[in-house]
Steps between C-alpha positions, in 0.01 A plus 500: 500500500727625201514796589691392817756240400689722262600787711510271804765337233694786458514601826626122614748429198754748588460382862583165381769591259681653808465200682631255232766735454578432852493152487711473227730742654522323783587147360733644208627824572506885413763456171306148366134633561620819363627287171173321469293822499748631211533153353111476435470818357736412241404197437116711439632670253611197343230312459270773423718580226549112368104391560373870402634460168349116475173649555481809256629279251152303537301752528657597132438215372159518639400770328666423199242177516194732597480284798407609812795637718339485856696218656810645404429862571428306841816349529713797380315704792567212763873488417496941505390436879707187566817769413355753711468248810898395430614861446370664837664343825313210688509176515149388521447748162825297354307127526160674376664613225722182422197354453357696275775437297393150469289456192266213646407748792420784225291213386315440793472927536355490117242250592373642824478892315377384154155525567489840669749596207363639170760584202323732260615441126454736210512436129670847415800579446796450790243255687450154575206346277436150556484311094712707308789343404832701416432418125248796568692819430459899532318484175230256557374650870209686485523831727473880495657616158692814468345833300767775525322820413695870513351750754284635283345201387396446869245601715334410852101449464294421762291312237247753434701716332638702815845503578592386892483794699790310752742485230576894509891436321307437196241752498636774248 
């Protein structure tokens, strides 16, 4: 049944744009409809510029905490396809996507997706690891250490003693 309702949905959603554009046409005008497909473009733009920013500054500060960033990754991709619906022309698109601009509907999206949603932390560097704090510096993670050897203090074993007949470069 899935497999049906989203390309029956993209057939019918242009159909529909076309006819709200119609309508709107109709009741308004050429010039004002014209205006309110460049208005809410612009005003896209906006707020994906003034709520895109509120949200990367939480998910900073999440992972500055070490807490888990999934509700605001979320929310950051919610507002990235509100700004989307504004910036292409349609009218039906433009009241999706003013209300995904509302943070209590992002909500409501969070808490039907958060159980088929799985944010994967790690505890090394550049990663999200849930109970380290940011008095936990560079020094004190524990991860791969550096060895810097010259090229002749280097060479490819396969374990036994052999060196890896695929790595041909090195073979001398």
């Amino acid at each position: 049944m899935r497999s049906v309702i989203i390309p029956l949905l993209f057939l019918l959603m242009p159909l529909a744009e076309i006819a709200a554009f119609i309508l709107v046409g109709r009741e308004l005008g050429v010039g004002m409809t014209l205006l309110l497909v460049l208005a809410s473009a612009i005003a896209g733009a906006a707020l994906l510029r003034i709520q895109g920013f509120g949200v990367l500054r939480k998910i900073q500060q999440a992972s500055r905490t070490g807490t888990d960033p999934g509700r605001q990754l979320v929310h950051g991709a919610m507002i990235v396809i509100a700004a989307f619906l504004l910036i292409i022309p349609g009218f039906i698109s433009d009241v999706v996507g003013l209300l995904l601009f509302i943070p209590a509907v992002r909500d409501l999206g969070w808490s039907l997706i958060k159980t088929r949603l799985t944010v994967v932390t790690t505890g090394g560097l550049g990663g999200f690891s849930r109970g380290l704090g940011p008095e936990h510096g560079p020094s004190q993670r524990s991860g791969p250490q550096v060895i810097d050897l010259d090229e002749d203090e280097f060479s490819r074993t396969d374990g036994r003693g052999r060196t890896d007949p695929n790595d041909r470069d090195r073979l001398k």
